[in-house]
N, C-alpha and C positions, 0 to 999 in steps of 0.2 A: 153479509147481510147487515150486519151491525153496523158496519164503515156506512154504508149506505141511508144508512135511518139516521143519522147524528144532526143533519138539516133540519129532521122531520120531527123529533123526540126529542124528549127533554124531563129534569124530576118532575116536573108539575105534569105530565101528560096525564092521558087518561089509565095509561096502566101502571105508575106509577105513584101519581097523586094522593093517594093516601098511604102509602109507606114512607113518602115522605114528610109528609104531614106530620107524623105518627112520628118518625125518627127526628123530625126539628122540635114536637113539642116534647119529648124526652129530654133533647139536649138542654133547651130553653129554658127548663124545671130546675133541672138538676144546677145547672149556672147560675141559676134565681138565687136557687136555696145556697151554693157557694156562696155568692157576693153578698145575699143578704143577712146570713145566720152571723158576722160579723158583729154588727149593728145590735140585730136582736140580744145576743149574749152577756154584756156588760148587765142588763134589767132582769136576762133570766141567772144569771148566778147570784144576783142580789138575791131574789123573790125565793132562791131553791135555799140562799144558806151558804154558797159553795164559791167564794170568791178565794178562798186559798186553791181552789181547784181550775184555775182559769182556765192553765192553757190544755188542760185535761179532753175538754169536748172537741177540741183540734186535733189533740195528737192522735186518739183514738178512730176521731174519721181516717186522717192520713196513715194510720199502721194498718187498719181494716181493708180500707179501699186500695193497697197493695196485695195484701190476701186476699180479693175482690178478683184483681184481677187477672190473677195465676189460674183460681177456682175458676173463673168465669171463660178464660180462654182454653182450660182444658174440659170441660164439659161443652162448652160449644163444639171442641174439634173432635170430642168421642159421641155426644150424643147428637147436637143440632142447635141451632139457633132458637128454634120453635120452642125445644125443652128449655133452654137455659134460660132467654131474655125473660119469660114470665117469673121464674124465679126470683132473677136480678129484680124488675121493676117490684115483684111482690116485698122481697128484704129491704127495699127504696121507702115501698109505703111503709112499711110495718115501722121502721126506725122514726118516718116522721110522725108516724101515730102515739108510737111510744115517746118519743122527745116534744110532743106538743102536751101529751098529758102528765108528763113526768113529775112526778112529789117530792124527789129531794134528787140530789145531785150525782148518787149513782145508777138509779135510773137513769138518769139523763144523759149520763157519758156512757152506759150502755148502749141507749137507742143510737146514738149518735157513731158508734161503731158500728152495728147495725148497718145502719143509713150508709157508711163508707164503706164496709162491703157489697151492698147494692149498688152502687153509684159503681165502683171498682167492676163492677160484673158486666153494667150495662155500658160503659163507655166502651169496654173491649168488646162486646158483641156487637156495637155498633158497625165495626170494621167488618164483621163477618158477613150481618146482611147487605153490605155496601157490596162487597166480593159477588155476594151471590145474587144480589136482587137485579143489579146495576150492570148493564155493559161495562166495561173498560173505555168507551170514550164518554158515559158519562158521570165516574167518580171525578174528575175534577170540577164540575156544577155542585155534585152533590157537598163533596169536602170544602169547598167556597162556601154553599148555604149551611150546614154545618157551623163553621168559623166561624158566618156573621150571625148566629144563633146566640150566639154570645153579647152580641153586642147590646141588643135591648137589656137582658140583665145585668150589664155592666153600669149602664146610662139610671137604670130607674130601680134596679134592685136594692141599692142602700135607705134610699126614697123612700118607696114602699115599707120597706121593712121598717125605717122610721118610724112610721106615720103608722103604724098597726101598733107598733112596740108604745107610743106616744098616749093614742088615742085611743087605742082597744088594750090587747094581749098580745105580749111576745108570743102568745102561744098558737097566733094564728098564722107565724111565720111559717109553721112545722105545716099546720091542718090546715089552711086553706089552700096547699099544694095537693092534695090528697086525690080530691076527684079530677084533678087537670092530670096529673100522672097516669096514672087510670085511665080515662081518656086517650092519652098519646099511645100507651101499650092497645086498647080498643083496637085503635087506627092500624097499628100494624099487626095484628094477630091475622088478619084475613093474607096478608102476603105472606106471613112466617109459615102457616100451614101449605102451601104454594110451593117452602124449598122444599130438594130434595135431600133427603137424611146423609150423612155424614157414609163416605163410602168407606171409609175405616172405623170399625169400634175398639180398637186397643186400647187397654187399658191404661186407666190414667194413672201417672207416676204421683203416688204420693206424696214423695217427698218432697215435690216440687213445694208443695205448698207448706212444709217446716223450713223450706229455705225461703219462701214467700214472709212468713214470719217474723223469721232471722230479718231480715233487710228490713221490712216494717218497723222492728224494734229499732233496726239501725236511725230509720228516717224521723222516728219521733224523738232518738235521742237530738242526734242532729237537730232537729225544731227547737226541743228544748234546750239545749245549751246554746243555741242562737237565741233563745229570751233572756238567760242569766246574764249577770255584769261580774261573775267572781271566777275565784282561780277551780273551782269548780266545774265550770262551763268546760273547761279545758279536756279533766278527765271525761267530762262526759261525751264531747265531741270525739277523744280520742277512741272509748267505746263504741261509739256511735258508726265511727269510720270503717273499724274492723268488723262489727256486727254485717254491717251493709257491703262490703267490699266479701265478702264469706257468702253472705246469704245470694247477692247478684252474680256470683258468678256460673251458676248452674242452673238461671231464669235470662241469661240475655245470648244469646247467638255468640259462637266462638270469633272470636276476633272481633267483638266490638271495641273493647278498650283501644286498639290500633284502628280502630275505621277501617276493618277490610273491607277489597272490594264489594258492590252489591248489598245484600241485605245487616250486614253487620254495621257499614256505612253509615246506611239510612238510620237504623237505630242510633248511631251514636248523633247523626246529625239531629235528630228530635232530642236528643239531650241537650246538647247544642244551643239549639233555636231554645228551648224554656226555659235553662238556666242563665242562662244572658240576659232574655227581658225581663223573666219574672224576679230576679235579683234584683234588679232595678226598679222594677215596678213597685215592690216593695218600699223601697228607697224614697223614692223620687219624693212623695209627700211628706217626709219627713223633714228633706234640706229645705222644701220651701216653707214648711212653718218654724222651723226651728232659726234657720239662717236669713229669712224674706220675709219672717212675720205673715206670711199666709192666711188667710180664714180657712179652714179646711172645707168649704166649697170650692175657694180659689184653687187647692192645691190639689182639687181632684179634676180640675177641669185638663192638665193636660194628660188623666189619665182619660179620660171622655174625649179627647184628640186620638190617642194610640188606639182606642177601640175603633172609631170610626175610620181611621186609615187601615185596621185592619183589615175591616169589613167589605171597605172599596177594594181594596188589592186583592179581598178572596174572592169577591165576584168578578174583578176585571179577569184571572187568571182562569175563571171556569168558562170564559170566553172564547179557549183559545185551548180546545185537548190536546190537539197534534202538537202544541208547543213539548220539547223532551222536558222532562218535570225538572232533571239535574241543572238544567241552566235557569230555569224559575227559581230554583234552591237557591243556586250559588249568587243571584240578585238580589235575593231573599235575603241572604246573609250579608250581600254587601252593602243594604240599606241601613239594617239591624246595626250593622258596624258605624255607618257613618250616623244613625240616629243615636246613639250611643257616647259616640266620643263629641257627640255636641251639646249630649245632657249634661258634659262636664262643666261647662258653660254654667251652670246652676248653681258651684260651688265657690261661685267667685262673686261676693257679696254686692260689689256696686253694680251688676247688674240685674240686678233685681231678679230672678229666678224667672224673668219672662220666657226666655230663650227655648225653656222646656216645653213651651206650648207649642210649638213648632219641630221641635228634634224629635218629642216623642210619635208627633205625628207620622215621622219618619221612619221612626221605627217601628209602630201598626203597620206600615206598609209594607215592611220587612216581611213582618209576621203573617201578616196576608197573603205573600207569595211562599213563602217558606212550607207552614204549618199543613196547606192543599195537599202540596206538593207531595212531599212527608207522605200522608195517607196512600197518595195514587201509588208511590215506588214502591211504597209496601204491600199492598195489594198484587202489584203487576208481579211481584218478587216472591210473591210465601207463596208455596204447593196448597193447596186447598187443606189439605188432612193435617197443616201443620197453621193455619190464618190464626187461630184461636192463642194458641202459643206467642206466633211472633205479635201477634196486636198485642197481647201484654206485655212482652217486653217493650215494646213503641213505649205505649203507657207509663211501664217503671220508671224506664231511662226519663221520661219526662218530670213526673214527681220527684225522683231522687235526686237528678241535676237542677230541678228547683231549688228541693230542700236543702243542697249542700251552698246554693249560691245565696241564698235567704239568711243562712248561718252565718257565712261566711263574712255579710253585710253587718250580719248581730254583730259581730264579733269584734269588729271596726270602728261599729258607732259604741258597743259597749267600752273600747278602748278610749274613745273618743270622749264618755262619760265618765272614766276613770282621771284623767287628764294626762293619758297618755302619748294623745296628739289631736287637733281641732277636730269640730264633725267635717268644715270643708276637705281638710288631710284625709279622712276617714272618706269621704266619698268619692274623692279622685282615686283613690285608691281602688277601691269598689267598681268604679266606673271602666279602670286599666284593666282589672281583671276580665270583666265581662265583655268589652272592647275586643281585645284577646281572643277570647272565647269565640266572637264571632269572626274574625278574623281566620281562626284555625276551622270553622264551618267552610268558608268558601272553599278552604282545599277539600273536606271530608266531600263538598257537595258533587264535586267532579270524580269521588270513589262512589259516588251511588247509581249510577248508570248499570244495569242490569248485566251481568254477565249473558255471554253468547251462547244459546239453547246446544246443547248438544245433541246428538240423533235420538231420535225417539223421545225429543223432548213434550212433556203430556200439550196436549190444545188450551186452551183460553176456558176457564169452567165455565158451568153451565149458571147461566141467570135467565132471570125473568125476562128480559129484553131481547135473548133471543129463541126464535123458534124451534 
Protein backbone atom coordinates (compact mmCIF):
# COMPACT_ATOMS: atom_id res chain seq x y z
CA UNK A 1 0.00 0.00 0.00
CA UNK A 2 2.74 2.39 0.78
CA UNK A 3 4.72 1.64 -2.51
CA UNK A 4 1.59 2.49 -4.04
CA UNK A 5 0.70 6.04 -2.48
CA UNK A 6 4.32 7.54 -3.02
CA UNK A 7 2.84 9.28 -6.45
CA UNK A 8 0.06 10.37 -4.51
CA UNK A 9 1.55 11.56 -0.92
CA UNK A 10 3.91 13.61 0.28
CA UNK A 11 5.23 15.68 3.76
CA UNK A 12 2.98 18.55 2.83
CA UNK A 13 -0.11 16.33 2.36
CA UNK A 14 -3.23 16.48 4.16
CA UNK A 15 -2.24 13.91 6.72
CA UNK A 16 0.93 15.01 7.23
CA UNK A 17 1.14 18.73 6.97
CA UNK A 18 1.26 19.77 10.21
CA UNK A 19 3.65 17.30 11.80
CA UNK A 20 5.67 18.53 9.38
CA UNK A 21 5.13 21.97 9.78
CA UNK A 22 5.67 21.35 13.57
CA UNK A 23 9.00 19.16 12.98
CA UNK A 24 10.59 22.03 10.31
CA UNK A 25 9.62 24.95 12.71
CA UNK A 26 11.39 22.98 15.71
CA UNK A 27 14.49 22.41 13.65
CA UNK A 28 14.33 26.07 12.19
CA UNK A 29 14.41 27.56 15.89
CA UNK A 30 16.76 25.58 17.39
CA UNK A 31 19.33 26.41 14.00
CA UNK A 32 18.28 30.15 14.50
CA UNK A 33 19.24 30.15 18.07
CA UNK A 34 22.68 27.98 17.03
CA UNK A 35 23.97 30.42 14.41
CA UNK A 36 22.62 33.38 16.01
CA UNK A 37 23.58 33.10 19.84
CA UNK A 38 27.20 33.56 18.22
CA UNK A 39 26.67 37.12 17.50
CA UNK A 40 24.56 37.84 20.49
CA UNK A 41 27.24 36.64 23.10
CA UNK A 42 30.41 39.04 22.70
CA UNK A 43 27.46 42.21 24.10
CA UNK A 44 25.88 39.67 26.57
CA UNK A 45 29.18 38.73 28.33
CA UNK A 46 29.89 42.39 28.38
CA UNK A 47 26.50 43.57 29.91
CA UNK A 48 26.58 40.22 32.55
CA UNK A 49 30.33 40.96 33.71
CA UNK A 50 31.61 37.50 32.50
CA UNK A 51 34.05 37.99 29.66
CA UNK A 52 36.72 35.87 31.38
CA UNK A 53 33.86 33.26 31.14
CA UNK A 54 33.58 33.28 27.26
CA UNK A 55 33.80 30.17 25.96
CA UNK A 56 31.74 28.86 29.26
CA UNK A 57 28.01 29.31 27.45
CA UNK A 58 29.42 27.16 24.57
CA UNK A 59 31.01 24.40 26.33
CA UNK A 60 28.07 24.00 28.62
CA UNK A 61 25.37 23.80 25.61
CA UNK A 62 27.75 21.11 23.81
CA UNK A 63 28.46 18.89 27.24
CA UNK A 64 24.56 19.16 28.10
CA UNK A 65 23.19 18.58 24.52
CA UNK A 66 25.20 15.24 24.56
CA UNK A 67 23.49 14.26 27.88
CA UNK A 68 20.30 15.50 25.91
CA UNK A 69 20.65 13.21 23.80
CA UNK A 70 21.45 9.69 25.48
CA UNK A 71 18.36 10.93 28.17
CA UNK A 72 16.38 11.85 25.22
CA UNK A 73 16.80 8.67 23.15
CA UNK A 74 16.25 6.49 25.98
CA UNK A 75 13.04 7.77 27.14
CA UNK A 76 11.65 7.95 23.78
CA UNK A 77 12.57 4.15 23.33
CA UNK A 78 10.90 3.23 26.94
CA UNK A 79 8.20 5.66 27.31
CA UNK A 80 7.19 7.35 23.59
CA UNK A 81 7.75 10.19 21.66
CA UNK A 82 4.41 11.83 22.85
CA UNK A 83 6.03 11.75 26.59
CA UNK A 84 9.47 12.85 25.75
CA UNK A 85 9.44 15.62 22.76
CA UNK A 86 7.13 17.94 25.14
CA UNK A 87 9.71 17.64 27.76
CA UNK A 88 12.65 18.31 25.26
CA UNK A 89 10.77 21.38 23.62
CA UNK A 90 9.74 22.30 27.47
CA UNK A 91 13.93 22.35 28.86
CA UNK A 92 14.38 24.27 25.10
CA UNK A 93 11.97 27.04 26.32
CA UNK A 94 12.74 27.14 29.78
CA UNK A 95 16.79 27.71 29.03
CA UNK A 96 15.88 30.42 26.65
CA UNK A 97 13.67 32.07 29.30
CA UNK A 98 16.32 31.71 31.78
CA UNK A 99 19.24 32.90 29.29
CA UNK A 100 17.18 35.94 28.03
CA UNK A 101 16.68 37.11 31.57
CA UNK A 102 19.77 36.04 33.05
CA UNK A 103 21.64 38.75 35.87
CA UNK A 104 25.02 37.61 35.85
CA UNK A 105 26.86 35.02 34.26
CA UNK A 106 26.14 31.91 36.07
CA UNK A 107 22.80 32.04 35.45
CA UNK A 108 23.43 32.53 32.15
CA UNK A 109 25.81 29.35 31.54
CA UNK A 110 23.16 27.45 33.44
CA UNK A 111 20.27 28.36 31.17
CA UNK A 112 22.32 27.70 28.46
CA UNK A 113 23.00 24.13 29.62
CA UNK A 114 19.58 23.91 29.98
CA UNK A 115 18.85 24.99 26.41
CA UNK A 116 21.56 22.07 25.24
CA UNK A 117 19.96 19.59 26.92
CA UNK A 118 16.70 20.48 25.28
CA UNK A 119 18.05 20.83 22.05
CA UNK A 120 20.15 17.22 22.71
CA UNK A 121 16.54 15.52 23.44
CA UNK A 122 14.57 17.15 20.61
CA UNK A 123 17.00 16.67 17.66
CA UNK A 124 17.09 12.76 18.68
CA UNK A 125 13.34 12.55 18.97
CA UNK A 126 13.12 13.97 15.82
CA UNK A 127 14.30 10.62 14.24
CA UNK A 128 11.84 8.75 16.21
CA UNK A 129 8.77 10.54 14.85
CA UNK A 130 10.24 10.45 11.45
CA UNK A 131 10.28 6.21 12.00
CA UNK A 132 6.91 6.28 13.12
CA UNK A 133 4.82 9.11 11.63
CA UNK A 134 6.59 8.63 7.98
CA UNK A 135 6.48 5.75 5.44
CA UNK A 136 9.80 4.50 4.54
CA UNK A 137 9.44 6.03 1.02
CA UNK A 138 8.93 9.17 2.33
CA UNK A 139 11.91 9.93 5.05
CA UNK A 140 14.07 10.91 2.33
CA UNK A 141 11.58 14.20 1.47
CA UNK A 142 11.39 14.66 4.87
CA UNK A 143 15.49 14.45 5.85
CA UNK A 144 15.94 16.76 2.54
CA UNK A 145 13.23 19.44 4.11
CA UNK A 146 14.78 18.80 7.44
CA UNK A 147 18.48 19.76 6.06
CA UNK A 148 17.30 22.69 4.07
CA UNK A 149 15.61 23.94 7.54
CA UNK A 150 18.82 24.96 8.02
CA UNK A 151 19.57 26.91 5.57
CA UNK A 152 17.29 30.16 6.24
CA UNK A 153 19.04 30.26 9.62
CA UNK A 154 22.33 30.04 8.20
CA UNK A 155 21.66 32.99 5.42
CA UNK A 156 19.81 35.51 8.16
CA UNK A 157 20.53 34.28 11.61
CA UNK A 158 23.74 36.22 12.21
CA UNK A 159 21.56 39.21 10.56
CA UNK A 160 18.92 39.07 12.90
CA UNK A 161 20.76 38.49 15.68
CA UNK A 162 22.74 41.58 14.81
CA UNK A 163 20.41 43.82 14.41
CA UNK A 164 18.30 42.82 17.83
CA UNK A 165 21.71 42.71 19.75
CA UNK A 166 22.49 46.49 17.80
CA UNK A 167 19.15 48.09 18.18
CA UNK A 168 17.29 46.48 20.96
CA UNK A 169 18.60 43.57 23.38
CA UNK A 170 20.73 40.62 23.09
CA UNK A 171 18.14 39.54 25.13
CA UNK A 172 15.56 39.14 22.53
CA UNK A 173 17.78 36.59 20.86
CA UNK A 174 16.76 33.97 23.83
CA UNK A 175 12.78 35.44 24.16
CA UNK A 176 11.66 36.21 21.11
CA UNK A 177 12.15 32.47 20.05
CA UNK A 178 9.92 31.46 22.89
CA UNK A 179 6.27 31.54 21.52
CA UNK A 180 7.64 30.23 17.65
CA UNK A 181 8.98 27.04 19.83
CA UNK A 182 5.91 26.68 21.38
CA UNK A 183 4.06 27.02 18.40
CA UNK A 184 6.18 24.28 16.29
CA UNK A 185 5.72 21.58 19.59
CA UNK A 186 1.46 22.90 19.11
CA UNK A 187 1.74 21.74 15.55
CA UNK A 188 3.00 18.42 16.32
CA UNK A 189 1.31 17.32 19.59
CA UNK A 190 -1.94 16.41 17.51
CA UNK A 191 0.14 13.59 15.61
CA UNK A 192 2.38 12.63 18.65
CA UNK A 193 -0.90 11.56 20.49
CA UNK A 194 -1.78 9.45 17.09
CA UNK A 195 1.62 7.23 17.83
CA UNK A 196 1.47 4.12 19.27
CA UNK A 197 3.33 3.67 22.69
CA UNK A 198 6.53 2.08 22.71
CA UNK A 199 5.86 -1.88 22.72
CA UNK A 200 8.84 -2.38 25.06
CA UNK A 201 9.05 -0.53 28.64
CA UNK A 202 12.36 -1.86 29.90
CA UNK A 203 14.11 -0.19 31.95
CA UNK A 204 16.43 2.42 30.99
CA UNK A 205 20.06 1.87 31.85
CA UNK A 206 21.38 4.42 33.76
CA UNK A 207 24.50 4.45 33.23
CA UNK A 208 24.23 5.24 29.93
CA UNK A 209 23.82 8.48 30.87
CA UNK A 210 27.21 8.91 33.58
CA UNK A 211 28.93 7.76 30.37
CA UNK A 212 26.88 10.44 28.46
CA UNK A 213 28.62 12.76 30.73
CA UNK A 214 31.92 11.24 30.81
CA UNK A 215 32.17 12.04 26.73
CA UNK A 216 30.39 15.50 27.34
CA UNK A 217 33.21 16.42 29.73
CA UNK A 218 35.45 14.96 27.04
CA UNK A 219 33.89 17.16 24.12
CA UNK A 220 34.09 20.51 25.91
CA UNK A 221 37.58 19.65 27.00
CA UNK A 222 38.28 19.12 23.49
CA UNK A 223 36.50 22.73 22.57
CA UNK A 224 38.45 24.16 24.94
CA UNK A 225 41.88 23.35 24.30
CA UNK A 226 41.00 23.94 20.75
CA UNK A 227 40.61 27.85 22.01
CA UNK A 228 43.91 27.89 24.10
CA UNK A 229 47.40 28.75 22.18
CA UNK A 230 49.70 27.25 25.23
CA UNK A 231 51.32 23.93 26.16
CA UNK A 232 48.37 23.61 28.33
CA UNK A 233 45.93 23.08 25.51
CA UNK A 234 47.97 19.94 25.09
CA UNK A 235 47.23 18.32 28.57
CA UNK A 236 43.94 19.23 28.29
CA UNK A 237 43.18 17.65 24.83
CA UNK A 238 45.08 14.76 26.04
CA UNK A 239 42.16 14.67 29.00
CA UNK A 240 39.73 15.28 26.77
CA UNK A 241 40.55 12.39 24.41
CA UNK A 242 40.52 9.69 27.11
CA UNK A 243 37.42 11.15 28.90
CA UNK A 244 35.55 10.88 25.45
CA UNK A 245 37.19 7.82 23.97
CA UNK A 246 35.82 5.80 27.87
CA UNK A 247 32.49 7.62 27.99
CA UNK A 248 31.65 6.66 23.83
CA UNK A 249 32.36 3.46 24.03
CA UNK A 250 29.31 2.05 25.72
CA UNK A 251 26.89 5.04 23.82
CA UNK A 252 27.84 4.12 20.08
CA UNK A 253 26.82 0.51 18.40
CA UNK A 254 29.78 -2.07 18.68
CA UNK A 255 32.00 -1.85 15.75
CA UNK A 256 31.59 1.56 15.00
CA UNK A 257 35.27 2.53 15.39
CA UNK A 258 35.87 -0.22 12.32
CA UNK A 259 32.66 0.84 10.33
CA UNK A 260 31.02 -2.44 10.50
CA UNK A 261 28.76 -3.57 8.38
CA UNK A 262 25.09 -1.93 8.42
CA UNK A 263 24.32 0.14 11.41
CA UNK A 264 27.71 0.69 12.86
CA UNK A 265 28.74 2.06 9.33
CA UNK A 266 26.24 4.37 9.05
CA UNK A 267 27.10 5.80 12.42
CA UNK A 268 30.66 6.22 11.83
CA UNK A 269 29.79 7.58 8.37
CA UNK A 270 27.58 10.59 10.13
CA UNK A 271 30.87 11.32 11.93
CA UNK A 272 32.39 11.23 8.84
CA UNK A 273 30.35 13.62 6.93
CA UNK A 274 30.46 16.40 10.12
CA UNK A 275 33.85 16.22 11.14
CA UNK A 276 35.17 17.05 7.54
CA UNK A 277 32.85 20.00 6.75
CA UNK A 278 32.33 21.34 10.12
CA UNK A 279 36.23 21.47 10.55
CA UNK A 280 36.37 23.47 7.76
CA UNK A 281 33.62 25.40 8.16
CA UNK A 282 35.13 26.60 10.93
CA UNK A 283 38.28 27.48 9.15
CA UNK A 284 37.36 28.58 6.11
CA UNK A 285 36.59 32.50 7.48
CA UNK A 286 39.35 32.71 9.13
CA UNK A 287 42.28 32.12 6.03
CA UNK A 288 40.11 34.54 4.10
CA UNK A 289 40.41 37.53 6.62
CA UNK A 290 43.54 36.65 7.87
CA UNK A 291 45.46 35.60 4.61
CA UNK A 292 42.80 37.71 1.70
CA UNK A 293 41.98 40.57 3.96
CA UNK A 294 38.24 39.67 3.74
CA UNK A 295 35.49 41.91 5.16
CA UNK A 296 33.81 39.25 7.26
CA UNK A 297 30.63 39.67 5.11
CA UNK A 298 33.01 38.79 2.22
CA UNK A 299 34.26 35.68 4.11
CA UNK A 300 30.97 34.37 5.14
CA UNK A 301 29.63 34.55 1.63
CA UNK A 302 31.05 31.25 0.62
CA UNK A 303 29.72 29.90 3.78
CA UNK A 304 26.06 31.12 2.38
CA UNK A 305 27.43 29.06 -0.99
CA UNK A 306 27.86 25.63 1.11
CA UNK A 307 24.34 26.09 2.74
CA UNK A 308 22.53 26.72 -0.48
CA UNK A 309 24.25 23.73 -2.16
CA UNK A 310 23.23 21.87 0.57
CA UNK A 311 19.79 22.69 0.53
CA UNK A 312 19.54 22.01 -3.40
CA UNK A 313 21.12 18.48 -3.01
CA UNK A 314 18.76 17.73 0.01
CA UNK A 315 15.73 18.42 -2.06
CA UNK A 316 17.13 17.05 -5.32
CA UNK A 317 17.84 13.53 -3.43
CA UNK A 318 14.23 13.50 -1.67
CA UNK A 319 13.27 13.19 -5.42
CA UNK A 320 14.19 10.16 -5.88
CA UNK A 321 13.44 7.28 -2.54
CA UNK A 322 13.93 4.21 -4.63
CA UNK A 323 17.55 5.64 -5.31
CA UNK A 324 19.67 2.93 -2.49
CA UNK A 325 20.69 5.76 0.03
CA UNK A 326 24.54 4.00 0.13
CA UNK A 327 25.37 5.11 -3.25
CA UNK A 328 23.70 8.81 -2.57
CA UNK A 329 26.35 8.61 0.60
CA UNK A 330 29.21 7.33 -1.17
CA UNK A 331 28.61 10.62 -3.93
CA UNK A 332 28.00 12.53 -0.95
CA UNK A 333 31.25 11.88 0.22
CA UNK A 334 32.94 11.94 -3.06
CA UNK A 335 31.91 15.71 -3.54
CA UNK A 336 32.74 16.59 0.25
CA UNK A 337 36.15 15.17 -1.01
CA UNK A 338 36.57 17.06 -4.02
CA UNK A 339 34.99 20.29 -2.55
CA UNK A 340 37.59 20.02 0.15
CA UNK A 341 40.67 19.61 -1.60
CA UNK A 342 39.71 22.65 -3.64
CA UNK A 343 39.30 24.80 -0.51
CA UNK A 344 43.03 24.33 -0.45
CA UNK A 345 43.13 26.58 -3.22
CA UNK A 346 42.40 29.32 -0.44
CA UNK A 347 45.70 28.97 1.19
CA UNK A 348 47.63 30.02 -1.57
CA UNK A 349 47.73 33.86 -1.24
CA UNK A 350 47.90 35.28 -4.89
CA UNK A 351 44.82 33.80 -5.52
CA UNK A 352 42.97 35.67 -3.71
CA UNK A 353 40.68 33.36 -1.45
CA UNK A 354 38.03 33.46 -4.44
CA UNK A 355 38.26 29.80 -5.20
CA UNK A 356 36.24 29.00 -1.90
CA UNK A 357 33.12 30.60 -3.34
CA UNK A 358 32.78 27.85 -5.57
CA UNK A 359 34.66 24.57 -3.83
CA UNK A 360 32.49 25.19 -0.83
CA UNK A 361 29.56 25.17 -3.02
CA UNK A 362 30.69 21.82 -3.76
CA UNK A 363 30.88 20.66 -0.71
CA UNK A 364 27.01 21.76 0.49
CA UNK A 365 26.31 19.50 -2.13
CA UNK A 366 28.14 16.87 -0.71
CA UNK A 367 26.37 17.57 2.44
CA UNK A 368 22.96 17.49 0.84
CA UNK A 369 23.27 14.09 -0.54
CA UNK A 370 25.21 12.60 2.37
CA UNK A 371 23.44 13.97 5.69
CA UNK A 372 19.47 12.65 4.00
CA UNK A 373 20.92 9.69 3.38
CA UNK A 374 22.47 9.13 6.88
CA UNK A 375 18.87 9.63 8.48
CA UNK A 376 16.95 7.08 5.85
CA UNK A 377 19.86 4.16 6.66
CA UNK A 378 19.29 4.54 10.03
CA UNK A 379 15.87 4.38 10.29
CA UNK A 380 15.55 1.59 7.65
CA UNK A 381 18.33 -0.21 10.13
CA UNK A 382 17.44 0.39 14.13
CA UNK A 383 14.58 -2.23 15.54
CA UNK A 384 11.82 0.22 16.72
CA UNK A 385 12.50 -0.59 20.65
CA UNK A 386 15.99 0.33 20.16
CA UNK A 387 15.37 4.15 17.34
CA UNK A 388 15.92 6.26 20.41
CA UNK A 389 19.28 4.76 21.41
CA UNK A 390 20.83 4.56 17.99
CA UNK A 391 19.44 8.25 16.89
CA UNK A 392 21.75 9.47 19.71
CA UNK A 393 24.47 7.72 18.90
CA UNK A 394 23.85 9.23 15.01
CA UNK A 395 23.92 12.51 17.00
CA UNK A 396 27.18 11.91 19.43
CA UNK A 397 29.20 10.63 16.56
CA UNK A 398 28.27 13.92 14.95
CA UNK A 399 29.17 16.51 17.75
CA UNK A 400 32.13 14.58 18.79
CA UNK A 401 33.82 14.17 15.16
CA UNK A 402 33.00 17.88 14.87
CA UNK A 403 34.50 18.71 18.12
CA UNK A 404 37.58 16.80 17.59
CA UNK A 405 38.10 18.29 13.97
CA UNK A 406 37.28 22.07 15.34
CA UNK A 407 40.23 21.19 17.89
CA UNK A 408 42.26 19.84 15.78
CA UNK A 409 42.10 23.12 13.41
CA UNK A 410 42.71 25.07 17.02
CA UNK A 411 45.58 23.53 17.34
CA UNK A 412 47.17 24.27 13.80
CA UNK A 413 46.20 27.75 13.64
CA UNK A 414 47.14 28.06 17.45
CA UNK A 415 50.77 26.60 16.20
CA UNK A 416 50.46 28.85 13.36
CA UNK A 417 50.21 31.82 16.12
CA UNK A 418 53.01 30.55 17.92
CA UNK A 419 55.32 30.77 14.94
CA UNK A 420 55.58 27.52 14.63
CA UNK A 421 54.61 27.32 10.94
CA UNK A 422 52.34 29.89 8.48
CA UNK A 423 48.42 29.87 8.92
CA UNK A 424 48.66 28.80 5.08
CA UNK A 425 50.94 25.61 6.47
CA UNK A 426 48.30 25.34 9.17
CA UNK A 427 45.55 25.11 6.82
CA UNK A 428 46.60 22.70 4.13
CA UNK A 429 47.28 20.78 6.77
CA UNK A 430 43.85 21.08 8.18
CA UNK A 431 42.42 20.66 4.80
CA UNK A 432 44.65 17.05 4.15
CA UNK A 433 43.31 15.79 7.22
CA UNK A 434 39.64 16.50 6.51
CA UNK A 435 40.15 15.55 2.58
CA UNK A 436 41.20 12.11 4.11
CA UNK A 437 38.48 11.84 6.27
CA UNK A 438 36.18 12.18 3.40
CA UNK A 439 38.02 10.05 1.25
CA UNK A 440 37.77 6.96 4.00
CA UNK A 441 33.69 7.96 4.01
CA UNK A 442 33.28 6.70 0.46
CA UNK A 443 34.64 3.24 1.60
CA UNK A 444 32.46 3.26 5.11
CA UNK A 445 29.60 4.36 2.65
CA UNK A 446 29.51 1.02 0.71
CA UNK A 447 29.56 -0.69 4.59
CA UNK A 448 26.25 0.83 5.11
CA UNK A 449 23.84 -1.09 2.95
CA UNK A 450 21.61 -3.00 5.40
CA UNK A 451 22.48 -6.47 6.06
CA UNK A 452 20.05 -9.24 4.63
CA UNK A 453 16.79 -9.79 7.02
CA UNK A 454 17.01 -13.19 8.38
CA UNK A 455 13.68 -15.53 8.85
CA UNK A 456 11.25 -14.07 10.98
CA UNK A 457 12.78 -10.82 10.32
CA UNK A 458 9.96 -8.11 12.20
CA UNK A 459 7.66 -6.10 9.08
CA UNK A 460 8.41 -2.36 8.40
CA UNK A 461 6.78 -0.43 11.75
CA UNK A 462 3.86 0.93 12.00
CA UNK A 463 3.30 4.71 10.91
CA UNK A 464 0.90 7.16 10.23
CA UNK A 465 0.95 6.68 6.47
CA UNK A 466 -0.06 3.41 6.45
CA UNK A 467 -3.52 1.87 7.14
Amino acid sequence: MVGAEVGTVGVFDRAHRLTTAGLLMLVTFIAFEAMAVGTAMPTAVAELDGLAWYAWPFSAFLVASVVGMVVGGDVGDRRGVRVALPWGVGAFALGLLAAGCAGDMVVFVAARAVQGAGAGVIVVLLYLVAGQAYAPALRPRLFGAISAAWVLPALVGPLVAGLLTTHASWRLVFLGLLPLILLGLGLVLPALRRLPPPASSAAAGRARRWWAVLAGVGVGALQYAGQRRDVVAIAIAAAGIAALAAGLRPLLPPGTGRAGRGLPAVVAARGLLAGAFFGMDALLPLILTRVHGFSPTAAGIPLTAGALGWAAASNLQGRFPDLPRERLLRAGFALLALGLAGTALTAVPALGGWPAYGTWAVAGLGMGLGMPSVGVLLLDQSPEHRRGADSAALQIADVTASALCVALAGVLVAAAAGGALSLPAAVLGSVAVFTASALVGTWVAGRTAAPLPGPGAPATANTLATP
